[in-house]
N, C-alpha and C positions, 0 to 999 in steps of 0.2 A: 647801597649794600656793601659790605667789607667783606674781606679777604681772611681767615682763619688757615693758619696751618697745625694741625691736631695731630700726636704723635700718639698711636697704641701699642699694644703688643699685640702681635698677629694673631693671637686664640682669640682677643675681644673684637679684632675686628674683621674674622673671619665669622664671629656672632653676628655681629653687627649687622655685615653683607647679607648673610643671612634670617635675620629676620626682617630686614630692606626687602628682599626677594620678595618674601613671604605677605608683605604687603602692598606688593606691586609699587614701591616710593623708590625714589633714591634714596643711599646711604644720607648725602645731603637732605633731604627731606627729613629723613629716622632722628637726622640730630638734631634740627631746629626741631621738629614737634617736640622732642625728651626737654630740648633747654625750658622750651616754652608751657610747658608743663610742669617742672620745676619752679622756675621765677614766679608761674600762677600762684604753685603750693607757698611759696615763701614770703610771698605778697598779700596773703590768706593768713597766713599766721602772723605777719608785721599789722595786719588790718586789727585781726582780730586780739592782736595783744594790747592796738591803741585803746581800741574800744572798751579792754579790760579795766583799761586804767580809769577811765570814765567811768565805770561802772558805782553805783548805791544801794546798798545791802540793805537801806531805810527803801525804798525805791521798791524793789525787788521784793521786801516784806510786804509793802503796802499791794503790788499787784496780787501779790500769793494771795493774798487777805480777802480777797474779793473771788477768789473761785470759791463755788459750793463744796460743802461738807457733805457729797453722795457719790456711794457706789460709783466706779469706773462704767460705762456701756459696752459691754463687750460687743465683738462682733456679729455672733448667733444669735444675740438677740437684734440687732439692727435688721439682718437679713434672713432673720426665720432660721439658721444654720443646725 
């Protein structure tokens, strides 16, 4: 594990403190979940821009091609509604 020294300005990390509090975590805790929720999201969008690239519009037509041509099932009628 490594050593960070993180510099704020006292309003954000008198935030900070306080929503730590509010979660019963440490300030340390508040920041590794925020980073690691971050790199998820940016890891999600590195994944999903690869997969963009792969992507075939021939592909994608031919699956479309094969759903039926009817009415959506609404909900009220599944469950009587």
């Amino acid at each position: 594990m490594s050593t960070m020294s993180l510099r704020l300005p006292e309003s954000m990390h008198q935030r900070l403190k306080d929503w730590a509090q509010k979660d019963n975590i440490s300030i340390n805790q508040f920041i590794t979940s925020a980073v690691t929720e971050k790199l998820a999201a940016l890891s999600t969008l590195d994944y999903l821009e690869e997969r963009a690239k792969r992507a075939s519009r021939a592909k994608f037509d031919a699956v479309l091609a094969k759903v039926p041509d009817a009415a959506p099932v609404m909900a009220e009628d599944r469950w009587g509604a």
